[in-house]
N, C-alpha and C positions, 0 to 999 in steps of 0.2 A: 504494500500500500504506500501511498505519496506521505511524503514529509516535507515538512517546513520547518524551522527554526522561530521558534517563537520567546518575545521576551517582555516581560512587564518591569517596567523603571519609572520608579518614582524620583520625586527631586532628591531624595535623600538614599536612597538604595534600591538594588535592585531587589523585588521581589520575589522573582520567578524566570526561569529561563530553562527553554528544553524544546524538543522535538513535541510537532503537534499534528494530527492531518483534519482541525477546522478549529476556527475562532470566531467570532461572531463580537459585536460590538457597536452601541450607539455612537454615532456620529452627529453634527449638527444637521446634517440633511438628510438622518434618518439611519434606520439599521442597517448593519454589515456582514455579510456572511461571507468568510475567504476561506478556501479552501491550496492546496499546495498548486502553483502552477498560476496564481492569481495574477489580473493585469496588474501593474505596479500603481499605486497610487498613494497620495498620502493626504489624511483628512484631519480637519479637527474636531476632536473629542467633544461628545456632550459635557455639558456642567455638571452631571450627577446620571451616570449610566450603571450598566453592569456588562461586565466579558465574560464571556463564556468561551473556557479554552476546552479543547479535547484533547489531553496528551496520548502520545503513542504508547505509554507504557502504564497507564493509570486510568483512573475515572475520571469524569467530564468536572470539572469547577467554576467557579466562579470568581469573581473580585469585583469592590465594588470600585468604579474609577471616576476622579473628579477634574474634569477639564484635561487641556494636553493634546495631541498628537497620536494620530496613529499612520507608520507607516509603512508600505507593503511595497516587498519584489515577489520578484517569482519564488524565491529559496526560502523570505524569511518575513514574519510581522513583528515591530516593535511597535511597544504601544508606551510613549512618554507621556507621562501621566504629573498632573499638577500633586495630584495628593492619591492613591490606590489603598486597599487595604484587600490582600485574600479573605476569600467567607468565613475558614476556617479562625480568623482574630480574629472575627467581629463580635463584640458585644453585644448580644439581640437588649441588652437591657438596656441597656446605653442610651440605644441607637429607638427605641419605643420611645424612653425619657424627652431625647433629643426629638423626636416628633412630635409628641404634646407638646412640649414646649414650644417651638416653631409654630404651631399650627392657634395656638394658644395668643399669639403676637398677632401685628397690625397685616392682613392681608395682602395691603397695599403696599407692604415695607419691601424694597429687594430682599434684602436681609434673610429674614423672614421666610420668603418664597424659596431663598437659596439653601436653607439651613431645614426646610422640609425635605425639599427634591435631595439631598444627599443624605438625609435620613430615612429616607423611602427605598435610595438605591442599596445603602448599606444592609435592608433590613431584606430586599429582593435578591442581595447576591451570599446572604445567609439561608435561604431558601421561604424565606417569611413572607407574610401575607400582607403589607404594611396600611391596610384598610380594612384589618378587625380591631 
């Protein structure tokens, strides 16, 4: 089966890096599905998405990812990321808290709108439902 080289990088460290054959990922003009062999392209990242990697030698995961770049050859996806977290750290309780409270604030606030949307994705790339 086809491989890619895939790799999650945050400003501060890398995440995750390894052989993958699909990834998937919000961009700002919508979702991404790449598979190995993909036209080359490179997009910017939603504000508050979730990736979905399928490694060659493991289960499918997630990470929730906030702003950033993603860029694509035919061999490899990096995805620069402003701020990532894999699903496996996330805090589902946190990350609840952190939506009451956002949700809680002025609707009209950016702030506000920004500090839900990335507690919704943290709570989506933990496998969570973030609308019970």
């Amino acid at each position: 089966m086809a491989e890619m080289e895939v790799a999650i990088v945050g400003v501060e460290k890398r995440l995750w890096s390894g052989q993958a054959n699909f990834v998937s990922a919000r961009t700002v003009e919508g979702d991404i599905g790449l598979l190995p062999g993909h036209q080359p392209v490179i997009a910017a990242l939603d504000e508050a998405g979730v990736v979905r990697i399928d490694p060659t030698d493991g289960e499918s995961f997630h990470a929730a990812v906030f702003g950033g770049f993603l860029s694509v050859t035919a061999e490899s996806v990096t995805i620069l990321a402003e701020q990532a977290e894999i699903a496996s750290e996330i805090d589902v309780s946190a990350a609840r808290d952190e939506l009451q409270r956002a949700e809680g604030g002025n609707e009209d606030d950016h702030e506000s709108r920004a500090a839900a949307a990335r507690a919704r994705a943290r709570l989506r790339a933990a496998g969570e439902n973030p609308d019970r």
